[in-house]
PATISE-691455 format. One line per 5 residues: their letters; for each residue x, y negated, z negated of N, C-alpha, C. Coordinates in steps of 0.1 Angstrom, whole numbers, plus 5000, padded with zeros to 4 digits. Each point is the difference from the previous one (the first is absolute). Example, Ala and Ser with C-alpha at 12.3 -4.5 7.8 and 13.67 -1.06 7.14 Angstrom:
PATISE-691455
as) 5132:5057:4922:4991:4988:5000:5009:4988:5000  4996:4989:5007:5009:4989:5000:4992:4989:4992 .
***
This chain:
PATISE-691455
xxxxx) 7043:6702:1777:4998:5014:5005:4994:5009:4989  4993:5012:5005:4994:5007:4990:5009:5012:4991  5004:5001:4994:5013:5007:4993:4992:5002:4988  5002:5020:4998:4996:5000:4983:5008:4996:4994  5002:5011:4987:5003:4996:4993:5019:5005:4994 .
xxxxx) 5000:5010:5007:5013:5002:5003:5010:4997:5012  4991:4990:5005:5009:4993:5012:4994:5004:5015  4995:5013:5002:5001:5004:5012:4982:4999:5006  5000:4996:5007:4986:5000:5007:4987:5010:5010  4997:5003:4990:4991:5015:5001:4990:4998:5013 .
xxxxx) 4999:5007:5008:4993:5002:5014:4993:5011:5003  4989:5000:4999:4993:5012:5001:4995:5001:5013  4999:5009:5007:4995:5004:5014:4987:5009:4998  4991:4991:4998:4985:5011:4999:4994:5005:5014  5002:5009:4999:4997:5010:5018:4982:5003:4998 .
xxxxx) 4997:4998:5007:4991:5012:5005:5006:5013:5006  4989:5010:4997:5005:5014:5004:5007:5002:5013  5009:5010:5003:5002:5002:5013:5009:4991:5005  5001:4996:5013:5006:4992:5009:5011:4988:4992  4990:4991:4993:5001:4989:4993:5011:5006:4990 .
xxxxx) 4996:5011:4994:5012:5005:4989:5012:5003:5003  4999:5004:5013:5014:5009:5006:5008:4986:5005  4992:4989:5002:5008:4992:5005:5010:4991:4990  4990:5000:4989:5005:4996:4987:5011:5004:4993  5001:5017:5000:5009:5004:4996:5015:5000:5005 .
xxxxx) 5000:4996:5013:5009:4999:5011:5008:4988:4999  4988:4991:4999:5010:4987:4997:5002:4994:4982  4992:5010:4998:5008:5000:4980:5012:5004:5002  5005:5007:5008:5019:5006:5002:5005:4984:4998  4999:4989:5010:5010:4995:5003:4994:4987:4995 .
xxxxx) 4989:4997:4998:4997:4986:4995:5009:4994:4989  5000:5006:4988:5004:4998:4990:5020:4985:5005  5004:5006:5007:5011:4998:5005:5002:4989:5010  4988:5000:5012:4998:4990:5007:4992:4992:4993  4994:4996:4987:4988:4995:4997:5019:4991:4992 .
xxxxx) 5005:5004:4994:5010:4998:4990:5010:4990:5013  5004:5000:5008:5009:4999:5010:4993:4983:5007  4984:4997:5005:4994:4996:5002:4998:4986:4993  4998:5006:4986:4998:4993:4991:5008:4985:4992  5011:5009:4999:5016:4997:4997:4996:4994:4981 .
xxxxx) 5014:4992:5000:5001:4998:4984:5003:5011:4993  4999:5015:5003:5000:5009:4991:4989:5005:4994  4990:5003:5007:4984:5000:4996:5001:5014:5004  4994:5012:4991:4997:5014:5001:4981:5002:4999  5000:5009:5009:4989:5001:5003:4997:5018:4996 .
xxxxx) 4991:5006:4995:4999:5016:4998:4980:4998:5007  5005:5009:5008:4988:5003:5014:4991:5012:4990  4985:5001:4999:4995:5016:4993:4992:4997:5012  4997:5016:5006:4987:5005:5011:4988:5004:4987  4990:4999:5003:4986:5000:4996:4990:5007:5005 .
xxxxx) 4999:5013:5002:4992:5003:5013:4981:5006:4995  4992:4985:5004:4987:5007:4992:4993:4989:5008  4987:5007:5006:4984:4998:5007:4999:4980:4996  5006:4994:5000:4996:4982:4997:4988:4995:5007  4997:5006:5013:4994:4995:5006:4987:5010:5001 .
xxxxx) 4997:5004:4988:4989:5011:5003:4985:4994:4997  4991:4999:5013:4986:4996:4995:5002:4985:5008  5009:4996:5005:5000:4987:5002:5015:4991:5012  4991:4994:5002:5012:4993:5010:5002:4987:5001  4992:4992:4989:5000:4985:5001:5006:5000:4993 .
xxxxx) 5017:4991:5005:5008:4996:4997:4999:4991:4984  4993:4991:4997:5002:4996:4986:4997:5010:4992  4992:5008:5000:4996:5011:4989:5014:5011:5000  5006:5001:5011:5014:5007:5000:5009:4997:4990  5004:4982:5007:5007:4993:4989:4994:5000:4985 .
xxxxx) 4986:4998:4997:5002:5001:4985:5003:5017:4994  4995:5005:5013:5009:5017:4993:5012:5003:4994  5007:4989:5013:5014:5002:4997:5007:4994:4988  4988:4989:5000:5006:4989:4989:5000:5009:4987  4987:5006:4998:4999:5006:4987:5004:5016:4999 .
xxxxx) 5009:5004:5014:5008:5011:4995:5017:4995:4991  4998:4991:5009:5016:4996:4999:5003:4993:4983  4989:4997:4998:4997:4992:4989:5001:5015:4987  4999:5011:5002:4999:5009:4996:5013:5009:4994  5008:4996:5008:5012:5003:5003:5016:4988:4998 .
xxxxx) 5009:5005:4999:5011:4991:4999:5009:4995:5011  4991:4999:5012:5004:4992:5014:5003:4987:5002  5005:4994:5003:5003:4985:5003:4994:4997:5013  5002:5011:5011:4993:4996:5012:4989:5014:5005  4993:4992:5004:4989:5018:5008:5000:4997:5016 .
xxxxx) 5006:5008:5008:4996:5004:5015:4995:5006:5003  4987:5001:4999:4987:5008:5009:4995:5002:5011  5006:5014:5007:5007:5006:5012:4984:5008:5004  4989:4995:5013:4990:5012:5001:5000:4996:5017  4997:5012:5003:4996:5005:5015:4991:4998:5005 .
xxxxx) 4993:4996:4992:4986:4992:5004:4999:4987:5004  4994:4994:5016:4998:4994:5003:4993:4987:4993  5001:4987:4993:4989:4997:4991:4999:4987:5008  4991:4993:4997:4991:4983:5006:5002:4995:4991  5000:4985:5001:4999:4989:4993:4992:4987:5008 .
xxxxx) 4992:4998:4997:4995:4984:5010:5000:5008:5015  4996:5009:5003:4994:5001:5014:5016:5002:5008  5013:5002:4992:5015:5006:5006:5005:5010:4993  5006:5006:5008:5005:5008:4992:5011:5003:4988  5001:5004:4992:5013:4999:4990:5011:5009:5001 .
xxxxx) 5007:4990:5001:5019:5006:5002:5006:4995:4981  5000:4989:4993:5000:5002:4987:4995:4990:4997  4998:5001:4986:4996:4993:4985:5010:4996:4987  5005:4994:4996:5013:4992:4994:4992:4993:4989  5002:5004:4986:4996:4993:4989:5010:4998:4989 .
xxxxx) 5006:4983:5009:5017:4998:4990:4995:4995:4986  4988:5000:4996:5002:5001:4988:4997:5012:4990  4994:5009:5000:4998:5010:5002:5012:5010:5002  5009:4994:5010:5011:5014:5005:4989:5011:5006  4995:4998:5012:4988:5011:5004:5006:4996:5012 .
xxxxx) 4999:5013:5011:4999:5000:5017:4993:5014:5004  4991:4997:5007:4988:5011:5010:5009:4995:5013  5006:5014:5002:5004:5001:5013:4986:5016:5009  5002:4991:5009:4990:5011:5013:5008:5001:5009  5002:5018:5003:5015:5008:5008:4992:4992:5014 .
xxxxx) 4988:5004:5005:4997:5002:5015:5002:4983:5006  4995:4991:4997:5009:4990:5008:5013:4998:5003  5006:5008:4991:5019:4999:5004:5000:5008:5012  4991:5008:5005:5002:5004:5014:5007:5016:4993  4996:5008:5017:5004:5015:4995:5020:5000:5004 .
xxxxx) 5006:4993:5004:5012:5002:5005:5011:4995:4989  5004:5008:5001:5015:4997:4987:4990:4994:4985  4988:5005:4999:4994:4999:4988:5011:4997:4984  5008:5012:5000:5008:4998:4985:5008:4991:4997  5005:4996:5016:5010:4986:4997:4988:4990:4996 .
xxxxx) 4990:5002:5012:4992:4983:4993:4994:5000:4988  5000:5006:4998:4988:5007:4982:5014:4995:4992  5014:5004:5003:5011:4999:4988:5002:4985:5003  5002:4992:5011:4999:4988:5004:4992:4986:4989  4984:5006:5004:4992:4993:4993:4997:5003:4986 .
xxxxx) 5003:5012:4993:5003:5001:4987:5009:4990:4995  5015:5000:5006:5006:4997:4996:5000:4984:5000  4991:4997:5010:5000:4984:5000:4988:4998:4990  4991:5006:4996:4988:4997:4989:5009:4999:4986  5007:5010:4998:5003:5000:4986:5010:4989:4999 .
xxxxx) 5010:4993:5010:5010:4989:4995:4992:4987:5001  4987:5004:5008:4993:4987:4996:4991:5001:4986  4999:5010:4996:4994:4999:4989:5012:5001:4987  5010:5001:4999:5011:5002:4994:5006:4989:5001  5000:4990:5010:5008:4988:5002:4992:4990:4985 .
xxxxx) 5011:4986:5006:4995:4987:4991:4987:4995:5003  4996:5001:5013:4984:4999:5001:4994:5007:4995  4999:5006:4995:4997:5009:4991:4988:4998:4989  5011:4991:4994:5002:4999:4983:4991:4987:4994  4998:4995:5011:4992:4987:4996:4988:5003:4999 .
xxxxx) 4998:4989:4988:4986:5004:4997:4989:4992:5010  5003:4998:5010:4986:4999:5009:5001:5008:5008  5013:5005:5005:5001:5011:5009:5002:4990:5015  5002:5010:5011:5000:4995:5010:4989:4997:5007  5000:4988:5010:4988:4992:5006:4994:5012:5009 .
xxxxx) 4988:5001:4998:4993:5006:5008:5003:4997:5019  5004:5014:5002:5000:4996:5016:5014:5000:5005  5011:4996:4990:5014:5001:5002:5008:5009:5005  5004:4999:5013:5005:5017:5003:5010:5002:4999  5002:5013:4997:5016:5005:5001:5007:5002:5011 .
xxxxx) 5015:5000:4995:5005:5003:5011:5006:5011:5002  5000:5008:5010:5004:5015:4998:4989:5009:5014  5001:5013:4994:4992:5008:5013:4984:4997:4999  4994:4991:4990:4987:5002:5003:4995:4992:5012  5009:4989:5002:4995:4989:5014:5015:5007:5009 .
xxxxx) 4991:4996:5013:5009:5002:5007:4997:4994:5014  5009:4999:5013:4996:4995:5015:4991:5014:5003  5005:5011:4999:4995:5010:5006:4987:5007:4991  4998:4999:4990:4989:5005:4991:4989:4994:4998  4990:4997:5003:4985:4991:4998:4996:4997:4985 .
xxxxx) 5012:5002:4992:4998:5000:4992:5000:4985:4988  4988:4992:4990:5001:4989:4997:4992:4998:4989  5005:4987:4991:4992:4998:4990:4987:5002:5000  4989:5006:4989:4989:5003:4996:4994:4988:4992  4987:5006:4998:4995:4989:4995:4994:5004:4988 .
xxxxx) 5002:4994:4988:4997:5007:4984:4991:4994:4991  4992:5006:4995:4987:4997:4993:5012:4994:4987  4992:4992:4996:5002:4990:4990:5000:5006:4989  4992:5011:4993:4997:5006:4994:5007:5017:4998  5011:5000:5012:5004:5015:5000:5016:4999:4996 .
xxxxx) 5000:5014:4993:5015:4996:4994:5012:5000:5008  4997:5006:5013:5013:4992:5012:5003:4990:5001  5011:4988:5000:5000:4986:5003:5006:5005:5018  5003:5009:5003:5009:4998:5016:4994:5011:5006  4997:5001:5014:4993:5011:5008:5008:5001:5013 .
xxxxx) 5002:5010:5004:5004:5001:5012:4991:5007:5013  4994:4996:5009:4990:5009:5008:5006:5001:5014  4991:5008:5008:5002:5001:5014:4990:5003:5004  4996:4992:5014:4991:4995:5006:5003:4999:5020  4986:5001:5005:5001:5000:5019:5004:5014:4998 .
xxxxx) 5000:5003:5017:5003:5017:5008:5012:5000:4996  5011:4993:4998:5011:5004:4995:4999:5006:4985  4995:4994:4993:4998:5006:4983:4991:5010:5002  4994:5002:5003:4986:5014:5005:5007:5010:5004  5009:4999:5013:5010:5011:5001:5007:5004:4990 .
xxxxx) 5009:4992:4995:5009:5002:4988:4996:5009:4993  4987:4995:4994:4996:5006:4992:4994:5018:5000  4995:4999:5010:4993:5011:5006:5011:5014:5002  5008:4994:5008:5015:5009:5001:5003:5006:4983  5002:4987:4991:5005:4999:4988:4994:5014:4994 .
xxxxx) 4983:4999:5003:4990:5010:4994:5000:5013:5008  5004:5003:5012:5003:5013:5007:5011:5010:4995  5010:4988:5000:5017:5010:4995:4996:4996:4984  4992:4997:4993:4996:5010:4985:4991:5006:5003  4991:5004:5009:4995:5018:4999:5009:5008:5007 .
xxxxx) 5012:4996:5004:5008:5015:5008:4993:5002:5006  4995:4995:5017:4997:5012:5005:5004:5013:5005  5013:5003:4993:5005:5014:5007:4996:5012:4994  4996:4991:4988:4994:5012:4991:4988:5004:5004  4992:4996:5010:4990:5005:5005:5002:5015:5010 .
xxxxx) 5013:5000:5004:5003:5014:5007:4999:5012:4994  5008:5002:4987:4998:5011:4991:4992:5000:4989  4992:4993:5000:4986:4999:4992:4988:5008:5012  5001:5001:5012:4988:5003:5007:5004:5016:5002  5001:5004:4989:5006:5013:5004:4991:5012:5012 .
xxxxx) 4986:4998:4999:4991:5015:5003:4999:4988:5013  5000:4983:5002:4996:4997:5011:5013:5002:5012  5008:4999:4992:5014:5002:5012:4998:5014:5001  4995:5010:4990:5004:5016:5005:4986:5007:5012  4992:4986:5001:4987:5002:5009:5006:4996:5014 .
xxxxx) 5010:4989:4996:5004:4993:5017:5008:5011:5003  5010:5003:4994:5013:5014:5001:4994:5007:5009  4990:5007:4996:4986:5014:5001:4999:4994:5014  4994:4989:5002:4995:4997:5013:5007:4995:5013  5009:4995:4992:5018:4997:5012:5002:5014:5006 .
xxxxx) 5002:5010:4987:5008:5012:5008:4992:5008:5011  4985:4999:4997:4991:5008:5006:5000:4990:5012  4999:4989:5000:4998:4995:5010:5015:4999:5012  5007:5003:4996:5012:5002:5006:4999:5010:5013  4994:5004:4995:5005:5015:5000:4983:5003:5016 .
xxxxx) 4994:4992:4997:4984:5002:5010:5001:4993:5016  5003:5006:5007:4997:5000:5016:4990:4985:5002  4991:5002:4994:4988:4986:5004:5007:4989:4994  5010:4997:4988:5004:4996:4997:5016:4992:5005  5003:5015:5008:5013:4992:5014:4993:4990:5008 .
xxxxx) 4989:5003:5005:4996:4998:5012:4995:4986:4995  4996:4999:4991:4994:4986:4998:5012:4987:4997  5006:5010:4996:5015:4989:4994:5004:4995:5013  5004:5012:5009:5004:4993:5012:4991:4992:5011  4987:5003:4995:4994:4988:5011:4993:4987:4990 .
xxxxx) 5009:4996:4989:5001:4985:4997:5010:4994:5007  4994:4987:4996:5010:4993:5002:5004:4993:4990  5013:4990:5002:4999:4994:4984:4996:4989:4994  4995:4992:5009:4985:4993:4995:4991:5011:4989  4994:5012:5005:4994:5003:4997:5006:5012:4988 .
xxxxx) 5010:5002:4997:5006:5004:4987:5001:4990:4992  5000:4993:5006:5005:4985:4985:4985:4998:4994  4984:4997:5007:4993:5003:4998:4994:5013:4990  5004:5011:5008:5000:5013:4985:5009:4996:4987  5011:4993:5004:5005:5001:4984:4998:4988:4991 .
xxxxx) 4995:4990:5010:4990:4987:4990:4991:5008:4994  4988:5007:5008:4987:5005:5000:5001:5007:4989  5008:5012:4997:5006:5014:4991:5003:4992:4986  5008:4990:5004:5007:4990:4987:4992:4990:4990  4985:4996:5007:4991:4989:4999:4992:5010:4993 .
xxxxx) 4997:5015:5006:4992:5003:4993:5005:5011:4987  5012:5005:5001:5003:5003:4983:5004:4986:4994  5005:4988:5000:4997:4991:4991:4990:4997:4995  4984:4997:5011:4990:5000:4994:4998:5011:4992  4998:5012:5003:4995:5014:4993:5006:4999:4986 .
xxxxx) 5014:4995:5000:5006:5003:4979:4996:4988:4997  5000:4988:5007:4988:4992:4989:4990:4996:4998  4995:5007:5011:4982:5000:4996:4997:5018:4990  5004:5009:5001:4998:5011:4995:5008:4997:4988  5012:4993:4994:5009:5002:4987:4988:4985:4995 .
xxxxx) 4991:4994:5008:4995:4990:4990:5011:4983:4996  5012:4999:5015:5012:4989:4993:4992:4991:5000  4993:4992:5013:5000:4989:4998:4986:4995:4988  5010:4986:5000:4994:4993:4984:4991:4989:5005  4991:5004:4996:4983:4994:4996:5002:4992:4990 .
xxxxx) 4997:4982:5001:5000:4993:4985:4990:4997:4997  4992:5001:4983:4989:4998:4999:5001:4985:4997  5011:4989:5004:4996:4989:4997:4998:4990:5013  4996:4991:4998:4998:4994:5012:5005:4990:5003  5013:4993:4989:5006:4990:5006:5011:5002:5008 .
xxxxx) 5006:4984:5007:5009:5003:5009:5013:5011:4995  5006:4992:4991:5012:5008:4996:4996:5021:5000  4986:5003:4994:4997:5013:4998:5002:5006:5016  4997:4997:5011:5000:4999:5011:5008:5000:5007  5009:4989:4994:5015:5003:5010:5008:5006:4995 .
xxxxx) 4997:5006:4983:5009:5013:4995:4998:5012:5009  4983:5003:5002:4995:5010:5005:5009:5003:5013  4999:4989:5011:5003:5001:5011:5017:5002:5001  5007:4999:4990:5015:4999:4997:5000:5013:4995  4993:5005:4992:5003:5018:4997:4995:5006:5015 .
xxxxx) 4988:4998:5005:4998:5007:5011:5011:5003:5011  5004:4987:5006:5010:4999:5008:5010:5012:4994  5003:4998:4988:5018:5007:4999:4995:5015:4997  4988:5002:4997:4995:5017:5001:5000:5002:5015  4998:4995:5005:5001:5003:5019:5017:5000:5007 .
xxxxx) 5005:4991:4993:5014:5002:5005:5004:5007:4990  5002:5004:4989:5005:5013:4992:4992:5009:5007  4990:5005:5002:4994:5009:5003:5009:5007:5015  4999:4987:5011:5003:5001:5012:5013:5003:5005  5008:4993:4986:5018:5003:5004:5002:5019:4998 .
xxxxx) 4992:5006:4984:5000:5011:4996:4998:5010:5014  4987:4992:5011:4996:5012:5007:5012:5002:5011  5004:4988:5004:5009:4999:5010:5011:5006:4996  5005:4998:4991:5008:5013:4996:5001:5016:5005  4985:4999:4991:4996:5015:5000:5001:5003:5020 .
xxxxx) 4992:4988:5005:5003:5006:5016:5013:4996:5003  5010:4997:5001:5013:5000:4999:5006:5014:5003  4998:5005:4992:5003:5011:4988:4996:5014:5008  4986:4997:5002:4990:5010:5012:5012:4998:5013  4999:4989:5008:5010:5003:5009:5007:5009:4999 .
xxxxx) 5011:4992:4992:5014:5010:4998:4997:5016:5000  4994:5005:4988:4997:5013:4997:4991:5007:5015  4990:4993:5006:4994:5006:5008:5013:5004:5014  5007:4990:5003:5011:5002:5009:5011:5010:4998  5005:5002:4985:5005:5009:4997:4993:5017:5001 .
xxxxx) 4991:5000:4998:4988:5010:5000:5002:5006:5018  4997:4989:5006:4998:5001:5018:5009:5009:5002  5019:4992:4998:5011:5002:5004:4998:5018:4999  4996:5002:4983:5001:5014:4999:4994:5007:5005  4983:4997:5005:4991:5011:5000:4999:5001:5016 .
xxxxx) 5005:4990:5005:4989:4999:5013:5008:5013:5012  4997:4997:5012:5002:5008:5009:5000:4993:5013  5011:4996:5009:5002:4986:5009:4988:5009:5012  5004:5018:4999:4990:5004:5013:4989:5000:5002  4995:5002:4983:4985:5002:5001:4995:4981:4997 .
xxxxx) 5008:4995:4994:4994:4988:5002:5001:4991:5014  5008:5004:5007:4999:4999:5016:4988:5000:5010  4998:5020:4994:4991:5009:5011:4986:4990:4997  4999:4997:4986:4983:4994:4996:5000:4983:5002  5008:4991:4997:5003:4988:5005:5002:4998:5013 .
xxxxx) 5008:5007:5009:5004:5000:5011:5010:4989:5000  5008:5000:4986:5006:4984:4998:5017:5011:4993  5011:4994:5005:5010:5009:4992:5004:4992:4988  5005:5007:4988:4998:4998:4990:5012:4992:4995  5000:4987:5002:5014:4994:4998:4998:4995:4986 .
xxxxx) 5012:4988:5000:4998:4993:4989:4987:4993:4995  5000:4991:5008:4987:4992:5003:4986:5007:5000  4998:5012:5004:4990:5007:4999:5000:5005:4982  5013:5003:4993:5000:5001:4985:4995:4989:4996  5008:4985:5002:4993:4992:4991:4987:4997:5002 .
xxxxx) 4994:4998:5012:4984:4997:5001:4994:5012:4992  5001:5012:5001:4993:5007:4991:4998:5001:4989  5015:4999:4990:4998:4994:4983:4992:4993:5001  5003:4985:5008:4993:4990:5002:4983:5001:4997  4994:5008:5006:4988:5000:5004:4993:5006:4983 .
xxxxx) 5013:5014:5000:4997:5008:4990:4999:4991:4990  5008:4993:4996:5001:4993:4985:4984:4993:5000  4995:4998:5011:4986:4990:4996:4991:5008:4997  5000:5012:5010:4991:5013:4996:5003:5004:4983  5014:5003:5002:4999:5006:4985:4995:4988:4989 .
xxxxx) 5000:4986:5004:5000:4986:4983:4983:5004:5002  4992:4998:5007:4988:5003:5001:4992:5013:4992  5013:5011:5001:4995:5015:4993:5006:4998:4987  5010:4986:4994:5002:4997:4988:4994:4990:4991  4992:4991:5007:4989:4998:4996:4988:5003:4995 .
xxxxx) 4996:5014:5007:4993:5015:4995:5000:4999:4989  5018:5006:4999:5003:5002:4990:5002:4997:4988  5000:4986:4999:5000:4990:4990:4985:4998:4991  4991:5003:5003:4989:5005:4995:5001:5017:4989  5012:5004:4998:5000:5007:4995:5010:4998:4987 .
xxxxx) 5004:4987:5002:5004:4989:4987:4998:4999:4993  4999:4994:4986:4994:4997:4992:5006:4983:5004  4986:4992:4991:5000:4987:5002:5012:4995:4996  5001:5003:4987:5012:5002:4990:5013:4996:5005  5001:5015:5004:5014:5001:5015:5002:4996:5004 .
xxxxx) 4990:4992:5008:5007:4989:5008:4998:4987:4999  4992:4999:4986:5003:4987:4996:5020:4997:4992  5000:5011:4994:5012:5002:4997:5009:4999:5009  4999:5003:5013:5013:5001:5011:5001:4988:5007  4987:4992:4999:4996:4986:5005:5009:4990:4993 .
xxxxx) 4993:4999:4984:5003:4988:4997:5010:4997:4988  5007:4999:4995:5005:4997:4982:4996:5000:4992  5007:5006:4987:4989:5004:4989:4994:4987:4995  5008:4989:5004:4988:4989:4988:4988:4994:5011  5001:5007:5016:4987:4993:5009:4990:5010:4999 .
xxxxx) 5008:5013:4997:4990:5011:4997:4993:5002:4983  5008:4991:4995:4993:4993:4985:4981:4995:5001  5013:4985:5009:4991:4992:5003:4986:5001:5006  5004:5011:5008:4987:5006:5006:4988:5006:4991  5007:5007:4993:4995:5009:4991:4990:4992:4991 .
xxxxx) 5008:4988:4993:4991:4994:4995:4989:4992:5004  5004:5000:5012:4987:4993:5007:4989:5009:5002  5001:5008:5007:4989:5012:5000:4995:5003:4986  5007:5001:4987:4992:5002:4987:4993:4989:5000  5003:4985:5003:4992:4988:4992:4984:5002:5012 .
xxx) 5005:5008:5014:4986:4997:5006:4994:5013:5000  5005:5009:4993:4991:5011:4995:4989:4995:4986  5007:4994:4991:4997:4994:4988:4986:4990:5005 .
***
């Protein structure tokens, strides 16, 4: 086992910014304890968080590892856990981790653990990296056989998840990937719930205060009874696809999301297509929200403003419940359409910020400098 020099076995948790960090610091509470308990013999473990850019300029996993290698080498760690939110490849799969028992090194990637109960599986798979790299396999000087898996949360019946395959030449000896529509979802999810999309609601600030503007007015317009009531709901479900389809296109064709690769092999391609996707469902969960939201407020608005006689005398329809909901109803697509508008009065910035995470909105960033350059 890896033990300094005063006995206790130093564990560093190098985060990337954001997400990654917060998760880090959460389970620095209680590792130290479970890592000690797990272990047995009497083995102490002292957990440090690290929170700095590792992954900046780059995503190919060995170049990670030798980062890590030569941070850690820097420092008085016994083990390095390298925690990023970034989706990364390896051999044409995706990477869930990288394990260097001789070394004491592990590249963990959050978004294959999937977006649901993320901190348990993040504390899960920490915890099983470092006792494998802390155990008697460890210590040997050949290390463990390439391909050897562990036992613990990285395999599983229900997770697609399975041994990788490792360049001869890279300082990982063990890989863990996921692979098929099962690993693609995982993953993808993994990559949506790290941009929050809820944060996309109060980030659109002038675009929600354009739909607001256009709910209430439209509330409130005779041509606008009349039309509500002669849908049907075939054809409202259509307006709020239609309303919905087209402010997702409008914030990411006008904010500039989707990612254009200037390279042309496979893997560049299926990153591409793997950020695209989860900008469409971040983008699309954010709007649905926002129309959610339009409902409610538009029906509260009705309850207040309306008038059952005069919306009678001009409908020729009496003003019940049913006649409330279809009209939010209608309203909310009118008004996402007049928030759309509005979203043009954005800055890119904005809503790249409300969109995505500060290390995808890093990532971004640097990409656009190297193809301005």
């Amino acid at each position: 086992m890896r033990v300094s020099s005063q006995g206790v076995t130093v564990v560093a948790l190098l985060a990337d910014p954001d997400a990654p960090t917060e998760i880090a610091h959460r389970m620095a509470r209680i590792l130290p304890a479970r890592l000690a308990d797990k272990s047995g013999q009497g083995r102490r473990f002292d957990v440090q968080v690290v929170s700095e850019p590792f992954t900046a300029r780059t995503e190919d996993p060995p170049t990670l590892m030798r980062r890590i290698m030569d941070r850690g080498r820097a420092e008085s760690w016994d083990i390095v856990v390298a925690l990023t939110d970034l989706p990364l490849h390896s051999h044409g799969r995706k990477l869930v981790v990288d394990l260097s028992h001789e070394h004491g090194l592990a590249l963990l990637s959050l978004p294959p653990l999937g977006g649901l109960r993320l901190q348990t599986r993040a504390r899960r798979a920490v915890e099983e990296a470092v006792l494998s790299l802390a155990g008697p396999r460890a210590t040997g000087a050949e290390g463990p056989p390439r391909g050897q898996p562990l036992l613990g949360p990285f395999v599983s019946r229900l997770a697609p998840i399975h041994p990788g395959q490792v360049g001869e030449e890279e300082t990982a000896d063990l890989r863990y990937v996921v692979s098929g529509p099962r690993g693609y979802l995982r993953v993808l999810v993994g990559m949506v719930r790290a941009n929050r999309p809820w944060r996309l609601v109060p980030g659109l600030s002038k675009a929600l205060a354009a739909a607001l503007a256009t709910g209430a007015v439209a509330t409130v317009n005779s041509t606008i009874w009349n039309l509500a009531e002669s849908l049907s709901a075939p054809r409202l479900v259509i307006a709020t696809v239609g309303s919905v389809a087209l402010m997702i296109g409008w914030l990411i064709v006008d904010a500039q999301l989707w990612h254009r690769s200037a390279e042309v092999s496979r893997e560049a391609r299926q990153r591409a297509r793997l950020y695209n996707a989860s900008t469409v469902v971040t983008v699309g969960i954010g709007v649905l929200v926002c129309y959610v939201g339009l409902i409610v407020i538009n029906l509260v608005w009705a309850l207040f403003i309306l008038n059952d006689q005069v919306f009678a005398s001009t409908t020729r329809t009496p003003l019940h419940a049913a006649e409330y909901w279809t009209l939010s109803w209608f309203v909310a697509s009118v008004a996402t359409v007049g928030g759309a508008l509005g979203s043009g009065l954005e800055s890119d910035e904005a809503i790249r910020a409300a969109a995505y995470s500060k290390r995808e909105q890093e990532r971004r960033r640097i990409l656009q400098d190297d193809d301005g350059d």
